[in-house]
C-alpha positions in Angstrom: 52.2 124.4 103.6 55.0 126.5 105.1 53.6 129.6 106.9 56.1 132.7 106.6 57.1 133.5 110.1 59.0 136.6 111.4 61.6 136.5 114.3 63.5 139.1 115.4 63.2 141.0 112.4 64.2 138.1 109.8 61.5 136.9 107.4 61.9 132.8 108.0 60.4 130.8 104.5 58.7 128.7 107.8 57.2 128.4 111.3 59.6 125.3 111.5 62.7 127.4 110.6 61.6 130.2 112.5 61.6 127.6 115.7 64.7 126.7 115.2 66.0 130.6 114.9 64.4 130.8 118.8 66.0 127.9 119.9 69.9 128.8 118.5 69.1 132.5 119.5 67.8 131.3 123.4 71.2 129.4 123.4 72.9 132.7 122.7 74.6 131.0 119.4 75.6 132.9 116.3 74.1 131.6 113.3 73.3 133.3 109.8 70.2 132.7 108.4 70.0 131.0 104.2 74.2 133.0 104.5 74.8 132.3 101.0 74.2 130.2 97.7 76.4 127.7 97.3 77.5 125.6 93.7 78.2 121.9 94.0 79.7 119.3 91.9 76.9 118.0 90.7 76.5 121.7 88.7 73.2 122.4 91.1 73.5 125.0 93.7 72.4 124.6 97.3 71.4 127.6 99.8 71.2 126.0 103.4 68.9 127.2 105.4 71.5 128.1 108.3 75.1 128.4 109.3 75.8 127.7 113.0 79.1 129.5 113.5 79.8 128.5 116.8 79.6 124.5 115.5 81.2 125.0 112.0 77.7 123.1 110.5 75.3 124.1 107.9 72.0 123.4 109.0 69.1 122.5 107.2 65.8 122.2 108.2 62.3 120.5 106.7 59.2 119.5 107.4 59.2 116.0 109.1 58.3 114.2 106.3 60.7 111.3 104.8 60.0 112.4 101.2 60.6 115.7 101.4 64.3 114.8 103.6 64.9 112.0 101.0 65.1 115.0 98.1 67.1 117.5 100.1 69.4 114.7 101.4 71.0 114.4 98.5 72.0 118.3 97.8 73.4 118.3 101.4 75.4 114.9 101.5 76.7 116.2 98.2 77.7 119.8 100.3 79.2 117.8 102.9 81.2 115.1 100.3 82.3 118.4 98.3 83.5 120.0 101.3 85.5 117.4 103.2 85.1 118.0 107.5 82.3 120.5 106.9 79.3 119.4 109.1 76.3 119.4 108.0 73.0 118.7 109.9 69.8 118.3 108.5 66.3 119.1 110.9 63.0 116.9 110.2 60.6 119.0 111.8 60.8 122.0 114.7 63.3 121.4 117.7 61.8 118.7 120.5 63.0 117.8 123.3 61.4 114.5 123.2 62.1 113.4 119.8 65.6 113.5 117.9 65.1 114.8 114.6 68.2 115.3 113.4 70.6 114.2 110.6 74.2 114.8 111.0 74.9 114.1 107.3 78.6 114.4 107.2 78.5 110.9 109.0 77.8 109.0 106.2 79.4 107.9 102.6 77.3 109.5 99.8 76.7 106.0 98.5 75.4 104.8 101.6 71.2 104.4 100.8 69.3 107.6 102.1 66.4 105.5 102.8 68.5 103.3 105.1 69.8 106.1 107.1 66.4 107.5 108.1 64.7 103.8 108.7 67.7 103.4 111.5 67.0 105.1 114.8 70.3 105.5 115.8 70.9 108.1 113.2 68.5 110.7 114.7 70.3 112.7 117.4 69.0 115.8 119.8 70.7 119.1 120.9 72.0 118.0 124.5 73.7 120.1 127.3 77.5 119.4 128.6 76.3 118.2 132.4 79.8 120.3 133.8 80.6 122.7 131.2 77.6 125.5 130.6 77.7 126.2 126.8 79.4 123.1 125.6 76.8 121.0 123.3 76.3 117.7 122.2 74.4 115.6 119.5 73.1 112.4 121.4 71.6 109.5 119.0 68.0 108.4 120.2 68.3 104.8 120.2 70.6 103.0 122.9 72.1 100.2 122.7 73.7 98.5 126.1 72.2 101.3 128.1 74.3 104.0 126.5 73.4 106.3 123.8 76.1 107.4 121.0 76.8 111.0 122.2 79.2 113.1 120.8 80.6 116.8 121.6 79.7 119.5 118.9 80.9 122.5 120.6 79.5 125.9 121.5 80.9 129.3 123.5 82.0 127.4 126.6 85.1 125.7 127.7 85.2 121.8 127.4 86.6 120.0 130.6 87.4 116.4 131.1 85.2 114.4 132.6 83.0 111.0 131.9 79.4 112.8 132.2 77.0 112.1 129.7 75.1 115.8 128.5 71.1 116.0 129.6 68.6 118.2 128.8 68.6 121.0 131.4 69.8 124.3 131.7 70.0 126.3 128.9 69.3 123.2 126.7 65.6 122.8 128.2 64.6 126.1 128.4 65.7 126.9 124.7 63.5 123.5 123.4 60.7 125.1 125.8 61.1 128.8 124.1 61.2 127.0 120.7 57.8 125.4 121.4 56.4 127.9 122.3 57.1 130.3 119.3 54.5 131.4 117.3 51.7 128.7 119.3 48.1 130.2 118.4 47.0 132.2 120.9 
């Protein structure tokens, strides 16, 4: 049952979304929290729960629980389809450092199978630092393959450089996952 959280003076529908409003606020990006309803072609309409300014993606966030993802994939893959280069990123569950949890959805073809897409590990990706560049982001996928994982430059406030350094969590990156874990903890 999602527990009504307040965070900086924002009513959050949950805890989980509330986390992730610590985490995008410790890393000092803008975001806008459910910023407007949208209409889709499918005649439905679709508030996301976030829009990340600084990374041009509509975020979504639920509980991590495949049934409940399954369901809302489907109104965001359809935002994302309707709205060609629009990102959009779906959460399953609070931010963890330990454990990618999130969907970029924009990635794949509606008709590709939503089922298939969360049974493959290398579709789950974390919020990574830039190693060179402070505020510069990254989605890194969890699984590796060859001893590299599929990392890819989202953005952020700072400026990108060239060089062949894979992102970490450190920095800014580690203590916004800590802040974000620790939000709301029973006392």
């Amino acid at each position: 049952m999602a527990v009504e959280t307040v965070f900086r003076g924002v009513k959050f529908r949950s805890r989980t979304e509330a986390r992730w409003a610590v985490f995008f606020d410790a890393l000092h990006l803008s975001y806008e929290y459910e910023p407007k309803r949208l209409s889709l072609s499918s005649g439905e309409t679709y508030l996301p729960d976030f829009f990340l300014g600084d990374f041009n993606a509509y975020f979504e966030v639920k509980p991590s629980s495949e049934a409940v993802v399954t369901e809302e994939c489907i109104r965001a893959r359809t935002l994302a389809r309707d709205q060609p280069g629009q990102r959009m990123w779906l959460a399953m569950g609070a931010p963890n450092a330990e454990e990618a949890n999130v969907l970029p959805l924009n990635q794949w073809r509606i008709d590709v199978d939503i089922g298939e897409i969360l049974a493959t590990p290398e579709n789950r990706y974390r919020f990574m630092e830039d190693r060179r560049d402070d505020e510069v982001y990254w989605l890194q996928a969890e699984f590796v393959t060859g001893g590299f994982s599929h990392s890819y430059m989202i953005g952020g406030k700072g400026q990108s450089t060239d060089h062949e350094r894979l992102p970490m969590i450190k920095g800014q990156i580690l203590e916004a996952y800590k802040a974000a874990t620790a939000a709301f903890a029973a006392k």
